[in-house]
C-alpha positions as CSV (number, residue, x, y, z in Angstrom):
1,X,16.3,17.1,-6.3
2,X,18.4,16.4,-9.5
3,X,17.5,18.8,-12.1
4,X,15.7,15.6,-14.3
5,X,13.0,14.3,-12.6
6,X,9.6,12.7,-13.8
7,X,6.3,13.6,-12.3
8,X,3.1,11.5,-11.7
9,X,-0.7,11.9,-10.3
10,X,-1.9,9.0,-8.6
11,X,-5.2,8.2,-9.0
12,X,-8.3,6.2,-6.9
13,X,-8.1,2.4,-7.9
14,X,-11.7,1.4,-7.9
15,X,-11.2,-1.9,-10.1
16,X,-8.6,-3.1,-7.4
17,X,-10.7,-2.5,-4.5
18,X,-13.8,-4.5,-5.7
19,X,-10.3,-7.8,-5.7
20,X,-9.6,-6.7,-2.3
21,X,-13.1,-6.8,-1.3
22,X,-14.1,-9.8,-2.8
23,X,-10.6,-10.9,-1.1
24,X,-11.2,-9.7,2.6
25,X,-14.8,-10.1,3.2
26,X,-15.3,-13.7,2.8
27,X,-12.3,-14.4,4.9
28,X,-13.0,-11.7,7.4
29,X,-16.8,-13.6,7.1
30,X,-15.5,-17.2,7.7
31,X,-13.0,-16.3,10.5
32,X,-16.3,-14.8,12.4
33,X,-18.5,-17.7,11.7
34,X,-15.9,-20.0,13.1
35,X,-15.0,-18.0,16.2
36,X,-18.7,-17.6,16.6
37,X,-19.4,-21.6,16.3
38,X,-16.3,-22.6,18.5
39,X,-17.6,-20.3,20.9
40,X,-20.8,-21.3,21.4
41,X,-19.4,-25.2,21.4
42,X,-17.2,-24.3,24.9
43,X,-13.6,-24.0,23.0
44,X,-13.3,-20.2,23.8
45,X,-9.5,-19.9,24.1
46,X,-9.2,-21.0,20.0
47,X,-11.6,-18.4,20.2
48,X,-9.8,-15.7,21.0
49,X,-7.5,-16.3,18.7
50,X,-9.7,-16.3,15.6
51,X,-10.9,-13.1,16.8
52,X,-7.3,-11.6,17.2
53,X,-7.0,-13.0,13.7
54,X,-10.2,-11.2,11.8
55,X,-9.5,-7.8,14.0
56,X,-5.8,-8.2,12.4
57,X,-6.8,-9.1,8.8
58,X,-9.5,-6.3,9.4
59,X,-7.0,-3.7,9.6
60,X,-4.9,-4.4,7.2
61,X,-7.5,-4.5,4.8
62,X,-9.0,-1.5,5.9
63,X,-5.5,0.4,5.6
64,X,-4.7,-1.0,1.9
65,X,-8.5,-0.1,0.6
66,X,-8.7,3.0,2.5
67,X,-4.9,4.2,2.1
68,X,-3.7,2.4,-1.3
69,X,-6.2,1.9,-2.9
70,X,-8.8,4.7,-2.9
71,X,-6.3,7.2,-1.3
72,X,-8.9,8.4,1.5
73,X,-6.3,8.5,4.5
74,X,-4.3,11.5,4.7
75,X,-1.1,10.3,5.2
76,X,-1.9,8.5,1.1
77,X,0.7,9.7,-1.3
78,X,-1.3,11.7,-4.3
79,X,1.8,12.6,-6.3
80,X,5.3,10.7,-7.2
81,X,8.4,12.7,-7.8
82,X,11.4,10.5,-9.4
83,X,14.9,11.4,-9.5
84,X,18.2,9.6,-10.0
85,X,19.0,10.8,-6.2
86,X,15.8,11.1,-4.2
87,X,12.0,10.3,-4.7
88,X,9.5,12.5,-3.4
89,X,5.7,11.6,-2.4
90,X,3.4,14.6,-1.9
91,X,0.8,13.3,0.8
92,X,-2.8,13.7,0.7
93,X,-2.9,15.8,3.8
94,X,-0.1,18.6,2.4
95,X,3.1,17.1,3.5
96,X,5.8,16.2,1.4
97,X,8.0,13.6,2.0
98,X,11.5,12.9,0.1
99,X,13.4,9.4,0.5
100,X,16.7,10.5,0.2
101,X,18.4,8.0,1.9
102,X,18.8,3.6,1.8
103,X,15.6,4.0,-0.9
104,X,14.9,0.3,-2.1
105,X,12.4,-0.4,-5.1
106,X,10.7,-3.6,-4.7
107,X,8.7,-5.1,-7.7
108,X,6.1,-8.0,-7.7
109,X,6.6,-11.2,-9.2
110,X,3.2,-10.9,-11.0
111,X,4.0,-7.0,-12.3
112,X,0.6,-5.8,-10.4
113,X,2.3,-3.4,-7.4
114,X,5.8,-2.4,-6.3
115,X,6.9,-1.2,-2.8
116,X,9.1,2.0,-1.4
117,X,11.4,2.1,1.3
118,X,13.9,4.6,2.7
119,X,15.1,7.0,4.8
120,X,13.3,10.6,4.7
121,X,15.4,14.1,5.7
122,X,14.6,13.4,9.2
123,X,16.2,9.7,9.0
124,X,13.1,8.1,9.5
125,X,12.2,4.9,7.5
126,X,9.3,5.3,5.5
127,X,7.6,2.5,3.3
128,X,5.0,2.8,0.3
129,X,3.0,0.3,-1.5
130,X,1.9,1.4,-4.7
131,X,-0.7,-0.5,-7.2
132,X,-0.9,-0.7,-11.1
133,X,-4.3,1.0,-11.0
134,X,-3.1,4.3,-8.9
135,X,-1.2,5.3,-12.0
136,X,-3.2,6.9,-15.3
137,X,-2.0,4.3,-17.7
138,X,-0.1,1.2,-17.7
139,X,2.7,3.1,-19.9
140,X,3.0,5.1,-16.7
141,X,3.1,2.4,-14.4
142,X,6.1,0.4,-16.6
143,X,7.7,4.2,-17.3
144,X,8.2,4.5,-13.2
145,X,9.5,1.2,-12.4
146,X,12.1,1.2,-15.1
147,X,12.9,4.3,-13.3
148,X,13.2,3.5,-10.0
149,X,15.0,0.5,-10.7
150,X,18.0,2.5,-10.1
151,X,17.2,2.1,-6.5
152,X,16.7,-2.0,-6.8
């Protein structure tokens, strides 16, 4: 770690969790209802496929409420350590993981998240969505991405 590096406690976003839930669950709802109708009308093979469909969507909602969002998981990052060589995540679960290697800041057109990649000590890839809401105060959500643009 370089010897200036800036520190930050992630926090539960509740207010972007009720968007993902008003998001997911009438989609995950309509998908059902339709694989439920077209079974019942004889086209079972479309069928399946809606069904693959909601169990997919299903999962990734569940993983970006449950991981992202409220930081329930234990492989959810708690703390951020930026520095102009490495970043370190602190994981709910104890472990510490530091991107030392090929790390990549991505930003979102509409300013609301920003995404992690890189390689970790052990040279595997690793990849981190964080949200506006994890972070105490939108002067510490801009404060971090003009500091990890270095890594753009």
């Amino acid at each position: 770690m370089s010897l200036k590096s800036s520190e930050y406690l992630l926090v539960q976003d509740k207010k972007g969790m009720v968007w993902d839930l008003i998001l997911y669950i009438p989609t995950l709802l309509i998908l059902a209802l339709v694989a439920s109708q077209l079974w019942y009308s004889g086209n079972q093979s479309f069928t399946y496929l809606l069904i693959f469909l909601t169990t997919f969507i299903f999962l990734i909602a569940f993983n970006r409420i449950f991981k992202t969002r409220l930081m329930l998981l234990a492989s959810a990052p708690v703390k951020l350590v930026v520095s102009k060589k490495a970043v370190h995540l602190n994981l709910k679960n104890g472990d510490a993981i530091d991107l030392v290697k090929d790390v990549r800041f991505f930003a979102d057109f509409a300013g609301k998240s920003f995404g992690l990649v890189g390689l970790d000590m052990s040279g595997k890839r690793k990849q981190f969505v964080f949200h506006k809401g994890q972070f105490e105060s939108q002067s510490a959500f801009d404060t971090i991405k003009s500091e990890l643009r270095i890594f753009k």
